[in-house]
Gaussian input, Z-matrix of N, CA and C with variables (Angstrom, degrees):
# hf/3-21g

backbone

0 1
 N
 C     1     B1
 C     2     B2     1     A1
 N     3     B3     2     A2     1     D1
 C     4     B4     3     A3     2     D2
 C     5     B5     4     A4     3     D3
 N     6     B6     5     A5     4     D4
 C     7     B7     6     A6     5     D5
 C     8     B8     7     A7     6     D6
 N     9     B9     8     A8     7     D7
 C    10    B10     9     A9     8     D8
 C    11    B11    10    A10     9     D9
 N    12    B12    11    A11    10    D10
 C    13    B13    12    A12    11    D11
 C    14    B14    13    A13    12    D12
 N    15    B15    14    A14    13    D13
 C    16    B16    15    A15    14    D14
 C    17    B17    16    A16    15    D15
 N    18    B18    17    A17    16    D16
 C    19    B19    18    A18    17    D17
 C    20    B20    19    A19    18    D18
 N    21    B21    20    A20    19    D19
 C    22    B22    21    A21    20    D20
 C    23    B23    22    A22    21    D21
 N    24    B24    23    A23    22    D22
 C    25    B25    24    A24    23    D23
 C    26    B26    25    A25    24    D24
 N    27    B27    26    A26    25    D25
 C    28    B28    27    A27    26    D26
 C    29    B29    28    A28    27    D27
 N    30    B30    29    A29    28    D28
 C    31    B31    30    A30    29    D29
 C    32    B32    31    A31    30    D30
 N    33    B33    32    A32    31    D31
 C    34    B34    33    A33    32    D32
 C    35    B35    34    A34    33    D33
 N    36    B36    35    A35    34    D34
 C    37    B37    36    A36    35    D35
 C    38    B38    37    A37    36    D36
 N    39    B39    38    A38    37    D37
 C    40    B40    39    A39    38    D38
 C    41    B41    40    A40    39    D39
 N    42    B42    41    A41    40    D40
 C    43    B43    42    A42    41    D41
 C    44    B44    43    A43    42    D42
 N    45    B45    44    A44    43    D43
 C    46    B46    45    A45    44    D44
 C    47    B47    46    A46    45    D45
 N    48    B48    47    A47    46    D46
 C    49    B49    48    A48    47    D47
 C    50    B50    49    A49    48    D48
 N    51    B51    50    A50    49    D49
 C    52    B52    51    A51    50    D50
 C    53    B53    52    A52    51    D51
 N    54    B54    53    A53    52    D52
 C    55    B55    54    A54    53    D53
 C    56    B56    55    A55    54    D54
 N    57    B57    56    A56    55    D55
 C    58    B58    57    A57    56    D56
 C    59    B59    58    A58    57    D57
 N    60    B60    59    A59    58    D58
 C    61    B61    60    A60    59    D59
 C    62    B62    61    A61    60    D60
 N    63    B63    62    A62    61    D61
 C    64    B64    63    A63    62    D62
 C    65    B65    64    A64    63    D63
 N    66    B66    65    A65    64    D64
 C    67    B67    66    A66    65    D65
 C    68    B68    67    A67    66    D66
 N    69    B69    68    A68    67    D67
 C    70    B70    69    A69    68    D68
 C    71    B71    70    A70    69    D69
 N    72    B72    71    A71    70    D70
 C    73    B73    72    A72    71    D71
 C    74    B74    73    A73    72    D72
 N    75    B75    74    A74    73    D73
 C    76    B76    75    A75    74    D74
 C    77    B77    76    A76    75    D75
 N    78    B78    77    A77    76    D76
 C    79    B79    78    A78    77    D77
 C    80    B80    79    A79    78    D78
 N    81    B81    80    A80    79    D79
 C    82    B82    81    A81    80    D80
 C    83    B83    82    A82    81    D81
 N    84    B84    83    A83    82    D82
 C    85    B85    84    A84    83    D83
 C    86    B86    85    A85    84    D84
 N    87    B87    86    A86    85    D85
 C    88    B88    87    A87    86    D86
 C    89    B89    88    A88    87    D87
 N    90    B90    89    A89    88    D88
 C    91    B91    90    A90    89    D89
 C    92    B92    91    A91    90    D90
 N    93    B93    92    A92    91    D91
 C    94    B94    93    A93    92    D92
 C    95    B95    94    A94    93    D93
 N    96    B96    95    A95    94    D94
 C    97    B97    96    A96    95    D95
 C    98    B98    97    A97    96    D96
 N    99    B99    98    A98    97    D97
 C   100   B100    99    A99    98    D98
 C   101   B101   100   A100    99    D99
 N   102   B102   101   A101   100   D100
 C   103   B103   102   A102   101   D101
 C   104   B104   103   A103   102   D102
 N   105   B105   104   A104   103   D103
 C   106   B106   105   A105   104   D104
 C   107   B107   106   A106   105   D105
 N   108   B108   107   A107   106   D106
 C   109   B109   108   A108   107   D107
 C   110   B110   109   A109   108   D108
 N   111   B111   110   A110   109   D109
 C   112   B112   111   A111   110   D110
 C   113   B113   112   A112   111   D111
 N   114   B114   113   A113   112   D112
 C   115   B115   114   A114   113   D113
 C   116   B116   115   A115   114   D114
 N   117   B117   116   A116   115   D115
 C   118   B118   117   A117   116   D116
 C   119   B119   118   A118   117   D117
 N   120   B120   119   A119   118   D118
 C   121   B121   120   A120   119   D119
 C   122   B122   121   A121   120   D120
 N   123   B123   122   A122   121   D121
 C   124   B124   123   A123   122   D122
 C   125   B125   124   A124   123   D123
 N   126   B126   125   A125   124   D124
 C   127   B127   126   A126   125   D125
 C   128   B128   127   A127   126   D126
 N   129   B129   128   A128   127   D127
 C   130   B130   129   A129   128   D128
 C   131   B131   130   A130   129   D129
 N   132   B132   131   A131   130   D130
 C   133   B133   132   A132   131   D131
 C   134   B134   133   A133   132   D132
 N   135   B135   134   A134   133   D133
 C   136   B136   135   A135   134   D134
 C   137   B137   136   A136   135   D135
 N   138   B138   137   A137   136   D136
 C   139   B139   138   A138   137   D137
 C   140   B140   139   A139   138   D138
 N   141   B141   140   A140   139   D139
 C   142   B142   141   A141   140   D140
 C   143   B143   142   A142   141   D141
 N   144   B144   143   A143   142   D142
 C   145   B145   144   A144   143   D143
 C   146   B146   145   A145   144   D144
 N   147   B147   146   A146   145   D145
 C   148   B148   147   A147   146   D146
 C   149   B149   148   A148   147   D147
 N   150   B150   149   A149   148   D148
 C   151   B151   150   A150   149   D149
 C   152   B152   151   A151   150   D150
 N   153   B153   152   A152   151   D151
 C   154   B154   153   A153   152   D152
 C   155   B155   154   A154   153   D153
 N   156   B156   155   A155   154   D154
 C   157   B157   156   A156   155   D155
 C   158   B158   157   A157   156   D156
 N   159   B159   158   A158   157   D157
 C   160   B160   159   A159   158   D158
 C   161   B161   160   A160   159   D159
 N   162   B162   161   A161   160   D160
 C   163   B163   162   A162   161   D161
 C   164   B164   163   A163   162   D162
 N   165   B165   164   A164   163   D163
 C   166   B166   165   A165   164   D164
 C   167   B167   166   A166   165   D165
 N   168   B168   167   A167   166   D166
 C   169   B169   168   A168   167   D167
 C   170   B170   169   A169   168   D168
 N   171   B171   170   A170   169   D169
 C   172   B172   171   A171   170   D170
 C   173   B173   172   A172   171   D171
 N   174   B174   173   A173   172   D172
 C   175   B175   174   A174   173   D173
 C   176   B176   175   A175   174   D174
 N   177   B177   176   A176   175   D175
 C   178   B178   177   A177   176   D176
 C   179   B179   178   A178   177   D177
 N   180   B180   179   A179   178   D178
 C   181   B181   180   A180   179   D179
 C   182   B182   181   A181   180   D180
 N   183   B183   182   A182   181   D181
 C   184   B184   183   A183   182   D182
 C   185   B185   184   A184   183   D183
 N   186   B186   185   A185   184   D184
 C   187   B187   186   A186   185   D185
 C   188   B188   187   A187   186   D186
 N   189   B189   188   A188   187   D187
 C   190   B190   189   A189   188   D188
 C   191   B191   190   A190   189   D189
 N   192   B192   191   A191   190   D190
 C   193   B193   192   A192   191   D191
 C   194   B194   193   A193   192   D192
 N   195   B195   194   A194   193   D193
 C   196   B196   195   A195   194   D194
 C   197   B197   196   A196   195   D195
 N   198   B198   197   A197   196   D196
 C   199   B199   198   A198   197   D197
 C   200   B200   199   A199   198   D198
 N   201   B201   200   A200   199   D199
 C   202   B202   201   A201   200   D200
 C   203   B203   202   A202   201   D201
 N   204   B204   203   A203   202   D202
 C   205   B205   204   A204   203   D203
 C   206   B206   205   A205   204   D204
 N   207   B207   206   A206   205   D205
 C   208   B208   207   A207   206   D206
 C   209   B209   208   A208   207   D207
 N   210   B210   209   A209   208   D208
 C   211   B211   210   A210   209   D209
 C   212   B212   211   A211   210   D210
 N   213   B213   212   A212   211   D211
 C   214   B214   213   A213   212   D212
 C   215   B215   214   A214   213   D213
 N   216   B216   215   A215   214   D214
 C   217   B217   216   A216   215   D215
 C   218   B218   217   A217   216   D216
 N   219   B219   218   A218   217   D217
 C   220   B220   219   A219   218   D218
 C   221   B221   220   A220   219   D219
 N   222   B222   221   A221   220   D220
 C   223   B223   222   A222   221   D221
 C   224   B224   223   A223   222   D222
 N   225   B225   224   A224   223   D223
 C   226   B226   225   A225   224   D224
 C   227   B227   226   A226   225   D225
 N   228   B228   227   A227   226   D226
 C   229   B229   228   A228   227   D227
 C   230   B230   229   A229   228   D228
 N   231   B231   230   A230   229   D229
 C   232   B232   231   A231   230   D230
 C   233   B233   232   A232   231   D231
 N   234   B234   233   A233   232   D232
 C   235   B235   234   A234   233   D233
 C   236   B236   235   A235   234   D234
 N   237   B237   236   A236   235   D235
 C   238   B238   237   A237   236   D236
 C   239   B239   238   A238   237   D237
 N   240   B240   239   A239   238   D238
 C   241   B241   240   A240   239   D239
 C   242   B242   241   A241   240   D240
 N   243   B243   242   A242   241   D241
 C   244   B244   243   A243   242   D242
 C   245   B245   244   A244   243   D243
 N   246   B246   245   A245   244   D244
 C   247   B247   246   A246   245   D245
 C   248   B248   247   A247   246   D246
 N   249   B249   248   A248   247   D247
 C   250   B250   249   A249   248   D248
 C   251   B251   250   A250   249   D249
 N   252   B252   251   A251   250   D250
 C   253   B253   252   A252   251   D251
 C   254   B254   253   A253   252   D252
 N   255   B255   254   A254   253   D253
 C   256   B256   255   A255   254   D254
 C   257   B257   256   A256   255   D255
 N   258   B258   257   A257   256   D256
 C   259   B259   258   A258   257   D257
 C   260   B260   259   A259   258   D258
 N   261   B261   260   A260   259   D259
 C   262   B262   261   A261   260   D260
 C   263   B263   262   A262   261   D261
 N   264   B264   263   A263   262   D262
 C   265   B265   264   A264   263   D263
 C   266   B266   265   A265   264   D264
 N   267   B267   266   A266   265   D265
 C   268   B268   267   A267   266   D266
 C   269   B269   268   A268   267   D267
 N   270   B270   269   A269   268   D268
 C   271   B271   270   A270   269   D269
 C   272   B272   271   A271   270   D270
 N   273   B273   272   A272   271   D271
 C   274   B274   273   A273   272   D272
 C   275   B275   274   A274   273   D273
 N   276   B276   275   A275   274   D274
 C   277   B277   276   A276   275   D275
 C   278   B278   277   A277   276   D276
 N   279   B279   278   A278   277   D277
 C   280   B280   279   A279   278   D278
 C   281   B281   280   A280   279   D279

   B1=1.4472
   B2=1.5291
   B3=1.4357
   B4=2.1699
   B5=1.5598
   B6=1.8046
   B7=1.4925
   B8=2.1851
   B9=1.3371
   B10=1.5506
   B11=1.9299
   B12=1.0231
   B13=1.4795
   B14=1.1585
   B15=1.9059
   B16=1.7016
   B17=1.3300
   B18=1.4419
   B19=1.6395
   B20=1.4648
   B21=1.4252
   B22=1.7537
   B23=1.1224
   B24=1.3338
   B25=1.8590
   B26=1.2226
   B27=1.2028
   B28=1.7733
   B29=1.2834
   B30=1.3604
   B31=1.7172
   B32=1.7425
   B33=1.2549
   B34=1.9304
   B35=1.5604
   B36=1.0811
   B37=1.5121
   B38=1.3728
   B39=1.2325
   B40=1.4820
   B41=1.3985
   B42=1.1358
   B43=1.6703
   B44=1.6934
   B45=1.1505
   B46=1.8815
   B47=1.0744
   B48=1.1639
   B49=1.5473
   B50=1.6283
   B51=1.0520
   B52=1.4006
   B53=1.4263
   B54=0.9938
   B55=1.8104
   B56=1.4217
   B57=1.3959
   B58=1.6545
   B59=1.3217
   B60=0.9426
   B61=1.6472
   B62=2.1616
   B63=1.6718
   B64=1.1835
   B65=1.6893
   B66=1.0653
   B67=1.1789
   B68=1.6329
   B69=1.5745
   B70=1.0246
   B71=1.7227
   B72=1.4770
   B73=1.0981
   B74=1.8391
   B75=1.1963
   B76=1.5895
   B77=1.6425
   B78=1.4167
   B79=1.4652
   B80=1.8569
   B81=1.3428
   B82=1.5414
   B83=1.2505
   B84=1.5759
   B85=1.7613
   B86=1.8714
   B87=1.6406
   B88=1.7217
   B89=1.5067
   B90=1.3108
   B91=1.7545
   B92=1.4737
   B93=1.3644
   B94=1.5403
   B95=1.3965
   B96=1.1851
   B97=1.4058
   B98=1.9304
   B99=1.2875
   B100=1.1429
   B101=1.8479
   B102=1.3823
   B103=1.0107
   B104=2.0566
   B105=1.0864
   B106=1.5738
   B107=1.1330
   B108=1.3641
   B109=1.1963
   B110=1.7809
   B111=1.5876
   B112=0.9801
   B113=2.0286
   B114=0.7607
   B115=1.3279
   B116=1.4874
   B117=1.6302
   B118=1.6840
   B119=1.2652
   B120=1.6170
   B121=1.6941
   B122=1.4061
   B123=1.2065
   B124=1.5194
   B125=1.4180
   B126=1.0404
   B127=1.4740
   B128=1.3379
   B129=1.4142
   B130=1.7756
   B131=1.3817
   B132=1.1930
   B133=1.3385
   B134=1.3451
   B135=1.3401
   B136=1.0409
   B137=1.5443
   B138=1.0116
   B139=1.2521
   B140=2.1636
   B141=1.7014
   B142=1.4476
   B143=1.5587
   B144=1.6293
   B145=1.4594
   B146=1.5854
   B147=1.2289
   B148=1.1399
   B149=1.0913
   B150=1.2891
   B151=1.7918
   B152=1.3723
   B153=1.3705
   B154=1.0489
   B155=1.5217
   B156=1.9965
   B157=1.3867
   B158=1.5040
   B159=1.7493
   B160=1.5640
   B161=1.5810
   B162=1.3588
   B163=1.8570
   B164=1.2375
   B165=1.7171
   B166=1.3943
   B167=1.2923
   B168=1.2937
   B169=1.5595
   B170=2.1176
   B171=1.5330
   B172=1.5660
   B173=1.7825
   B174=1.7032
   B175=1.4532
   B176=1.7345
   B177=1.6826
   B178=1.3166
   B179=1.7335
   B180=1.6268
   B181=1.6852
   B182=1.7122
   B183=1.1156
   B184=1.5561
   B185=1.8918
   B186=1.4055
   B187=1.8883
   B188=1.4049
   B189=1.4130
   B190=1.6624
   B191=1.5674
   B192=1.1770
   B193=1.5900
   B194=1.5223
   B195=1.5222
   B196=1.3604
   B197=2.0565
   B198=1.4556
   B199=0.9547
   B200=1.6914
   B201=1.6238
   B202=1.9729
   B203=1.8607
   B204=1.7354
   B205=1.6582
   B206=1.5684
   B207=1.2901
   B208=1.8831
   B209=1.5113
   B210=1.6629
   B211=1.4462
   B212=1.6638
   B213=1.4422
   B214=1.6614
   B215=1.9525
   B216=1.1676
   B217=1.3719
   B218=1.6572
   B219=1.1537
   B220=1.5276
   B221=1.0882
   B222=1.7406
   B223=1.4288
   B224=1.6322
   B225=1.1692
   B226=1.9724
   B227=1.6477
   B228=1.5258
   B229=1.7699
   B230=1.6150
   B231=2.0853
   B232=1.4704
   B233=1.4146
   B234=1.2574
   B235=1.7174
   B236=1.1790
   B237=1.2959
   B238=1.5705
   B239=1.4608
   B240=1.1204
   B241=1.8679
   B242=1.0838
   B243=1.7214
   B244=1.7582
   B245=1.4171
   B246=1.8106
   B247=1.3818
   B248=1.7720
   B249=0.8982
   B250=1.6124
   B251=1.6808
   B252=1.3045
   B253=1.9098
   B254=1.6629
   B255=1.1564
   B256=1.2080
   B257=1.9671
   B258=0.9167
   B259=1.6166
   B260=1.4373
   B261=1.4325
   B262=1.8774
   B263=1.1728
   B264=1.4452
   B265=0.5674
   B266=1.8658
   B267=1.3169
   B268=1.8445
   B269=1.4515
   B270=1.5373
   B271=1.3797
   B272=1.7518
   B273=1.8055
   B274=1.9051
   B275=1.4319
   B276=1.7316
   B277=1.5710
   B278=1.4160
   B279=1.3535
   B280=1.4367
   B281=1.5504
   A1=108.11
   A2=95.60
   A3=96.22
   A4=75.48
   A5=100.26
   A6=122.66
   A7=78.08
   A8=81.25
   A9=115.44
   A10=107.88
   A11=106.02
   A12=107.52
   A13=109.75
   A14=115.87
   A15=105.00
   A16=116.73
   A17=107.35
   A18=116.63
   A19=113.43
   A20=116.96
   A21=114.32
   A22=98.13
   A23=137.97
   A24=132.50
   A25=93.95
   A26=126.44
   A27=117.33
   A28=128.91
   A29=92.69
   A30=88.15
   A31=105.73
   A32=116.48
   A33=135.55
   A34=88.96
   A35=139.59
   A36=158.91
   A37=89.23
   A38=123.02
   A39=120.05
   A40=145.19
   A41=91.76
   A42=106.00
   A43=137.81
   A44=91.93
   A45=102.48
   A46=125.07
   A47=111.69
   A48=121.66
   A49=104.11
   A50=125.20
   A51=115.43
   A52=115.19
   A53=132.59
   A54=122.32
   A55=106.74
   A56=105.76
   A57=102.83
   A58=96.47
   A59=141.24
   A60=149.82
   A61=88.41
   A62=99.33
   A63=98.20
   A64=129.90
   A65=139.03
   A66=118.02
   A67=115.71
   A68=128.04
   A69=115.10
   A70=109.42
   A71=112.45
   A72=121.00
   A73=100.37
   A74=92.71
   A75=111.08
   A76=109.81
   A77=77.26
   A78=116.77
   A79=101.00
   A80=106.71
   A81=107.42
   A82=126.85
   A83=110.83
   A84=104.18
   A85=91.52
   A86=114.58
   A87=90.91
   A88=111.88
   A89=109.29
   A90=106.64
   A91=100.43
   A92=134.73
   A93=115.69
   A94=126.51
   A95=116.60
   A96=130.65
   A97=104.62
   A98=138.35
   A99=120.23
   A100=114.98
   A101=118.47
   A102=113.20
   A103=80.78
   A104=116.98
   A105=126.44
   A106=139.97
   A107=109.16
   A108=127.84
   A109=92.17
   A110=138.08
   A111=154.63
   A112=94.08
   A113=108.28
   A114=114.77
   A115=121.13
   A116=120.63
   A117=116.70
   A118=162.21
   A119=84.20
   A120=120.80
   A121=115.05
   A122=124.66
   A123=108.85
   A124=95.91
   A125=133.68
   A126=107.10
   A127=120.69
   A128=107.25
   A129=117.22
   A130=126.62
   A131=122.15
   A132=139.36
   A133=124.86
   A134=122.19
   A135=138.71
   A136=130.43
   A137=121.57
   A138=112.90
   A139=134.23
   A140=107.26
   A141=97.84
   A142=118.04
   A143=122.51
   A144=102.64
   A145=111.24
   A146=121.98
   A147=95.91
   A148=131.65
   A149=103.97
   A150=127.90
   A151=99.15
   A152=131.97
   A153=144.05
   A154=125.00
   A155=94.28
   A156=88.47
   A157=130.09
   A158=91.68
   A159=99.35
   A160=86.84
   A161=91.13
   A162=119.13
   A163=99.74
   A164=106.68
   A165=108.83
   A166=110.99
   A167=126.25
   A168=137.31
   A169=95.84
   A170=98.41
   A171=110.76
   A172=130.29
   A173=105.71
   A174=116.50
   A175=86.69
   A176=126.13
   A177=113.07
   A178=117.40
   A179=85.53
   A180=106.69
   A181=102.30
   A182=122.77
   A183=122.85
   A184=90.40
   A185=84.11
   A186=107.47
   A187=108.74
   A188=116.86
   A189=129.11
   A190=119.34
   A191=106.47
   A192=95.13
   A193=102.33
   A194=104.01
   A195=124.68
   A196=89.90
   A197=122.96
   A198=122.92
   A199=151.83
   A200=85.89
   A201=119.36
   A202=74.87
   A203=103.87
   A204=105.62
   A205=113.57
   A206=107.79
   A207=120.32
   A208=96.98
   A209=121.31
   A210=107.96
   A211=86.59
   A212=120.88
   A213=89.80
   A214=94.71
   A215=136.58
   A216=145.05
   A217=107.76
   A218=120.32
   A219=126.09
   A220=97.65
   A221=141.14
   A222=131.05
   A223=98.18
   A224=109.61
   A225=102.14
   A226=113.12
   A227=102.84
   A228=113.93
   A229=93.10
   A230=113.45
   A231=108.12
   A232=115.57
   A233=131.80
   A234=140.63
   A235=94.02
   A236=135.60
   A237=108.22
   A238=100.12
   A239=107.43
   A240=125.70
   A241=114.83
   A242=99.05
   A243=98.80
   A244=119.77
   A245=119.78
   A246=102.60
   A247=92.38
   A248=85.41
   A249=97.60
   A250=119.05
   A251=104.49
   A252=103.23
   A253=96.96
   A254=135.56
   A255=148.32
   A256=93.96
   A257=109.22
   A258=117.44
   A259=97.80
   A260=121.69
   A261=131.13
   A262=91.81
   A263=123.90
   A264=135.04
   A265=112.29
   A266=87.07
   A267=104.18
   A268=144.44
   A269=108.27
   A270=135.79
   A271=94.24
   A272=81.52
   A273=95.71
   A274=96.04
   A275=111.45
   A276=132.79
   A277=119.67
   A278=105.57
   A279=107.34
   A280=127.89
   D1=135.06
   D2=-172.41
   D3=-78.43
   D4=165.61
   D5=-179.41
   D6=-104.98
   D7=147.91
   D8=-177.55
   D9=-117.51
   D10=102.99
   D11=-168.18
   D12=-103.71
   D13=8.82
   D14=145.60
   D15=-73.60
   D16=-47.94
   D17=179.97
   D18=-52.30
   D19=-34.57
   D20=-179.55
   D21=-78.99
   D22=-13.74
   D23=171.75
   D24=-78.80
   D25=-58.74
   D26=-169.27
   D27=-50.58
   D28=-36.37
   D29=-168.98
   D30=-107.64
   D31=3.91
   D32=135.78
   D33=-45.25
   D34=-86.53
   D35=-148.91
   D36=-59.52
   D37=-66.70
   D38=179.95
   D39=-48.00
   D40=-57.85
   D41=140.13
   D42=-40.26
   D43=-36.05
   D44=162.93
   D45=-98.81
   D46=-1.72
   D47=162.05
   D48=-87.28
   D49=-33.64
   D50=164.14
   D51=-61.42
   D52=-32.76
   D53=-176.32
   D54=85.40
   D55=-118.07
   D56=-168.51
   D57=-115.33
   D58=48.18
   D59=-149.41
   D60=-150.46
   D61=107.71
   D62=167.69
   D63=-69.51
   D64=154.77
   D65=172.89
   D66=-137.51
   D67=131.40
   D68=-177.34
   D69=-93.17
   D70=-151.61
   D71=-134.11
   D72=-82.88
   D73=-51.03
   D74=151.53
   D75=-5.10
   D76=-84.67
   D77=-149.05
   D78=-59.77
   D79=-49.78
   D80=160.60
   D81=-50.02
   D82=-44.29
   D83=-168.90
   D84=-69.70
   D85=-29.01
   D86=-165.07
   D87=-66.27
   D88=0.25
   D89=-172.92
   D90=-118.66
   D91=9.07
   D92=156.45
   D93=-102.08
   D94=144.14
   D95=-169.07
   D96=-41.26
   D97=134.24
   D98=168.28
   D99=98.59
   D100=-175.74
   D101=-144.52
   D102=-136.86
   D103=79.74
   D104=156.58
   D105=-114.78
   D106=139.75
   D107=-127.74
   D108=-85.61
   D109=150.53
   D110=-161.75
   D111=-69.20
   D112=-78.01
   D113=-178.36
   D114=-62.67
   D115=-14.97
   D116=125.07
   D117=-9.16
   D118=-70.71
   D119=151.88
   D120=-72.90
   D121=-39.50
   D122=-171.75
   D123=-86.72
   D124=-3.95
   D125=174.68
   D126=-109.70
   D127=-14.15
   D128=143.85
   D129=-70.45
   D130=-2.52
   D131=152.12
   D132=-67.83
   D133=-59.34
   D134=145.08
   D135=-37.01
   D136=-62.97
   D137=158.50
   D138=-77.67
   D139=2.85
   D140=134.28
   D141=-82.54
   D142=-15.45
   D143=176.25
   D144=-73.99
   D145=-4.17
   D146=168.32
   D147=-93.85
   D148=-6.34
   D149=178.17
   D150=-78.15
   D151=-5.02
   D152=-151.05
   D153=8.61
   D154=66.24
   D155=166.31
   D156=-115.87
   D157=3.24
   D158=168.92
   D159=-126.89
   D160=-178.11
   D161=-168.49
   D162=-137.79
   D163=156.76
   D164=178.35
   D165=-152.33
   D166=112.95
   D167=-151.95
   D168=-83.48
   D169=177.93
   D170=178.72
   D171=-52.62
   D172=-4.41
   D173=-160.06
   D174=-128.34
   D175=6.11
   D176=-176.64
   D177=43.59
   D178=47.98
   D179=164.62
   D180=-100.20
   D181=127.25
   D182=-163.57
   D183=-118.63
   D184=135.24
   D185=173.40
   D186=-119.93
   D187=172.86
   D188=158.31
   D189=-90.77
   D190=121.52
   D191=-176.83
   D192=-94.51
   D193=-179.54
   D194=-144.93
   D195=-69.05
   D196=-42.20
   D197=147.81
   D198=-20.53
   D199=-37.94
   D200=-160.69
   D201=-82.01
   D202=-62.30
   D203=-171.32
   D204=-43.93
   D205=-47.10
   D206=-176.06
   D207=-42.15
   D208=-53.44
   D209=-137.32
   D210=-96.91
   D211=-13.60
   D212=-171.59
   D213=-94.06
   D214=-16.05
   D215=151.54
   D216=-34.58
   D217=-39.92
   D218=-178.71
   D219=-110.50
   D220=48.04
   D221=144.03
   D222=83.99
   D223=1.29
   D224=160.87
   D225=65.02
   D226=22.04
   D227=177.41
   D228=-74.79
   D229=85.54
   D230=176.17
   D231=-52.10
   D232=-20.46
   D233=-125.28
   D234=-123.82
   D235=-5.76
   D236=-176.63
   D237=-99.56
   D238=167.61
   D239=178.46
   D240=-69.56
   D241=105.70
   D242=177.07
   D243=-89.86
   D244=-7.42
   D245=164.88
   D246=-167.89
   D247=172.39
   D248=-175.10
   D249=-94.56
   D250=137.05
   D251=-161.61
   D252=-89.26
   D253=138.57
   D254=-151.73
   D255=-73.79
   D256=168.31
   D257=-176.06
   D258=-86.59
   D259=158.25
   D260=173.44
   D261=-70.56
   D262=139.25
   D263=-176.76
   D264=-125.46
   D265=19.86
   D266=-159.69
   D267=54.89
   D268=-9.01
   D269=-171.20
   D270=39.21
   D271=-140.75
   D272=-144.21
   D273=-71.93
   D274=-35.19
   D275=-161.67
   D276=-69.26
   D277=-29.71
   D278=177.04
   D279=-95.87

């Protein structure tokens, strides 16, 4: 599945329109514009958690993290580099 980076803005947007009120998967598709498909969302879900800008507790109730707030505050550019991954350092194995 291509990632859709209007839909990962929307439902960023959506999510903060909830406040402190979690919302699952449901509950997202009934508040975005259009007709998407359940397993859409969860896998654009999934891949802002890895961007880690939403979170997702033990009942797959999904929030915005303090992050999710940063990027739509700065115009919601999901894609740019928010930090730099440390150099190899070879660990124990090499």
């Amino acid at each position: 599945m291509k990632r859709d980076k209007a839909l990962m803005g929307d439902i960023l947007k959506t999510l903060a329109l909830f406040g402190t009120t979690y919302g699952d998967v449901e509950k997202i598709q009934g508040e975005l514009a259009g007709k998407q498909a359940p397993e859409q969302i969860l896998h654009h879900l999934r891949l802002l958690n890895d961007r880690r800008l939403v979170a997702v507790d033990m009942h797959n109730f999904w929030r915005l993290t303090d992050q999710g707030y940063d990027a739509l505050e700065n115009g919601g550019d999901l894609f740019q580099s928010h930090e730099t991954l440390p150099p190899n350092n070879g660990g124990i194995d090499n």
